[in-house]
C-alpha positions as MATLAB code, in Angstrom:
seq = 'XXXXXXXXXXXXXXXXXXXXXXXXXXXXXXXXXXXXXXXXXXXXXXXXXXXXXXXXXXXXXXXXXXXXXXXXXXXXXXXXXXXXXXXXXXXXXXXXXXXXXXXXXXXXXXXXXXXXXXXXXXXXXXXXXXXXXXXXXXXXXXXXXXXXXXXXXXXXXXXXXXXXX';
ca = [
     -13.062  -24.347   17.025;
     -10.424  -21.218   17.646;
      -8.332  -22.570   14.525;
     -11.525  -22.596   12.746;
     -12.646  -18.911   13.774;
      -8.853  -17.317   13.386;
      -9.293  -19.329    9.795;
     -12.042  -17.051    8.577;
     -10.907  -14.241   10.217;
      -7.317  -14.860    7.919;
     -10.334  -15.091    4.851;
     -11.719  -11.418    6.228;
      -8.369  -10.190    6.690;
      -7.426  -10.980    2.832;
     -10.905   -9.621    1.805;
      -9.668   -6.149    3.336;
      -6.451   -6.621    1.759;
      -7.988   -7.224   -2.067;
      -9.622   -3.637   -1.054;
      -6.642   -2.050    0.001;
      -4.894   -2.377   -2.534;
      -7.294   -1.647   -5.046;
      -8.032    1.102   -3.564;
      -4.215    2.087   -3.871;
      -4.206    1.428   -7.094;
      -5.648    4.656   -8.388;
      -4.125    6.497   -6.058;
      -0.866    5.487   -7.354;
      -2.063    6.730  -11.199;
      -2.799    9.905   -9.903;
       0.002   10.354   -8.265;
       1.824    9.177  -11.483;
      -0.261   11.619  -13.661;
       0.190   14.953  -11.601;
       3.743   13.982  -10.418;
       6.145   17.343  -11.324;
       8.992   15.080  -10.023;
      10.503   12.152  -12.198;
      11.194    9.920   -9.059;
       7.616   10.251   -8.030;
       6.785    9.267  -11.290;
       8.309    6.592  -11.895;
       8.108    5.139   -8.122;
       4.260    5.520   -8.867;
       4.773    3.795  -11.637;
       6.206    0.720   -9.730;
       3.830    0.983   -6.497;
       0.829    0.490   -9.418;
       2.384   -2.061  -10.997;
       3.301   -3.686   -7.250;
      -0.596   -3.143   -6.347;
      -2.012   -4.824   -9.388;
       0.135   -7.928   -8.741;
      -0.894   -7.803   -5.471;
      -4.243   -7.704   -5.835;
      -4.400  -11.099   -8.039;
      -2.105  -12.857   -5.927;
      -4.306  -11.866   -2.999;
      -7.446  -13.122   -5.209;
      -5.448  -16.629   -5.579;
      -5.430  -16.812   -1.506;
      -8.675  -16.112   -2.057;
     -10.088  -18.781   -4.480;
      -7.860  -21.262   -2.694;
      -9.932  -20.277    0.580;
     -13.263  -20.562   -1.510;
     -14.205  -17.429   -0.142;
     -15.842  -14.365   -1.876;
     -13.397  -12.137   -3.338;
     -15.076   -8.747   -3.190;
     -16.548   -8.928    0.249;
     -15.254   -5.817    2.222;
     -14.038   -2.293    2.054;
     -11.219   -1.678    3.860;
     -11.808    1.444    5.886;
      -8.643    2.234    7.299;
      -7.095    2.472    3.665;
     -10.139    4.233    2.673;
      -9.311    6.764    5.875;
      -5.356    6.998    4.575;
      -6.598    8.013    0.735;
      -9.040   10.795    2.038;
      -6.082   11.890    4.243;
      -3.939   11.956    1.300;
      -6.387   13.726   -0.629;
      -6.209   16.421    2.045;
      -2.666   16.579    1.568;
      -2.346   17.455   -2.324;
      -5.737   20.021   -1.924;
      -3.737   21.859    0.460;
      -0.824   21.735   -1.799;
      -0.241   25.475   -3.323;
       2.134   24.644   -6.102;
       3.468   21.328   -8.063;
       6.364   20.518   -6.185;
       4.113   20.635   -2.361;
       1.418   18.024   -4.188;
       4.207   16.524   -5.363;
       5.493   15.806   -1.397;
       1.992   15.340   -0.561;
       1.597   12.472   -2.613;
       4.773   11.088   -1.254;
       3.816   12.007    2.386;
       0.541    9.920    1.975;
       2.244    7.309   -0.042;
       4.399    6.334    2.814;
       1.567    6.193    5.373;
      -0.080    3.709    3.272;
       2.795    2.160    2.874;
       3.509    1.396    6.357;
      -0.637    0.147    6.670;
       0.426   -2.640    3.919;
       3.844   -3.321    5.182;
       2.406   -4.053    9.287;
      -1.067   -5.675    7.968;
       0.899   -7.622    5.252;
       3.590   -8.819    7.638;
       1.329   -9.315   10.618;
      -1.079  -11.212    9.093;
       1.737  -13.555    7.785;
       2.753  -14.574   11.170;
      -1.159  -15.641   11.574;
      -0.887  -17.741    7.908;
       2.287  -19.402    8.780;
       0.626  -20.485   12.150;
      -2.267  -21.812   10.320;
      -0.474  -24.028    8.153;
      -0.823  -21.770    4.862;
       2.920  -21.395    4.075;
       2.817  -20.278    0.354;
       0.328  -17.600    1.734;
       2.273  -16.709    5.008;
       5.326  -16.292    2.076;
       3.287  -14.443   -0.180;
       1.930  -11.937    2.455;
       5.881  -11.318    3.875;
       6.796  -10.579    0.150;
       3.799   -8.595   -0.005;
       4.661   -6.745    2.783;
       8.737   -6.614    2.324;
       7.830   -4.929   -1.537;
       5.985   -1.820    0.638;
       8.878   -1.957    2.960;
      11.140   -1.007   -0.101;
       8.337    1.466   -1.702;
       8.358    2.997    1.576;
      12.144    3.364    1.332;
      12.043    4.612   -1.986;
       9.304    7.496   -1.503;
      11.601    8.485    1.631;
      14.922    8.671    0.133;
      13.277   11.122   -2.755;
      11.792   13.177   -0.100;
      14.929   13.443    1.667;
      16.786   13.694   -1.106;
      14.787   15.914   -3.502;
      12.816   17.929   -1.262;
      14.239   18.555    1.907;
      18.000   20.219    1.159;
      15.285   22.743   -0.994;
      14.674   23.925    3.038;
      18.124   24.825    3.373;
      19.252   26.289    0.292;
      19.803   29.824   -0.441;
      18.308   31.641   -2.837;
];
């Protein structure tokens, strides 16, 4: 009975994950769109195209579950995005919605990276080891997003604090 309850709670934890990540998804284009910074752009560029892959491979899980595939709206992700949002409207010139976007990006990132990763150690338990692999890749892709959005802040913005001039 408790393998068969943690097995739909694995169904309503990949339900939230589909929204995630679409959810992301235009968050990512906008970021893309506005970015001032080429880095930004074109890590925006990958997170979308990491999100959209994402998204059908979490679909696949899914279908192979024969459970509904647009069943829930992930709240905490929707939380992150209107926190972002909040970010880049307080933003006074290009370059601070620039950070903004990358500020927000990397809280979401960390959201998919833990849920992804967590949430693996509950497939592989269950038995579902193409899923428990695809949910560690899943999660190890944010891991290097998260990376990336952090090396351009430190490496594009933040010397811009201690320069003259």
């Amino acid at each position: 009975m408790f393998k068969d309850n943690l097995l739909s709670w694995h169904i309503a934890g990949l339900q939230a994950f589909k929204s995630a990540v679409d959810q992301g998804i235009p968050y990512a284009q906008k970021a893309k769109s506005a970015a001032k910074n080429e880095q930004l752009e074109v890590a925006a560029t990958v997170l979308e195209t990491i999100l959209t892959t994402q998204s059908a491979t979490i679909v696949g899980f899914l279908l192979e579950a024969q459970a509904e595939v647009n069943f829930t709206q992930d709240v905490i992700m929707e939380g992150i995005l209107r926190g972002q949002d909040l970010m880049v409207e307080a933003g006074k010139d290009l370059e601070t919605v620039d950070f903004a976007y990358l500020s927000g990006g990397k809280v979401a990132m960390n959201y998919y990276m833990n849920a992804f990763i967590s949430h693996a150690e509950l497939a592989e338990k269950l038995g579902l080891l193409a899923q428990a692999a695809g949910l560690k890749k899943m999660g190890f892709e944010h891991q290097e997003m998260l990376n990336q959005y952090t090396k351009i802040i430190e490496t594009d913005f933040y010397p811009k604090l201690t320069a003259k001039g």
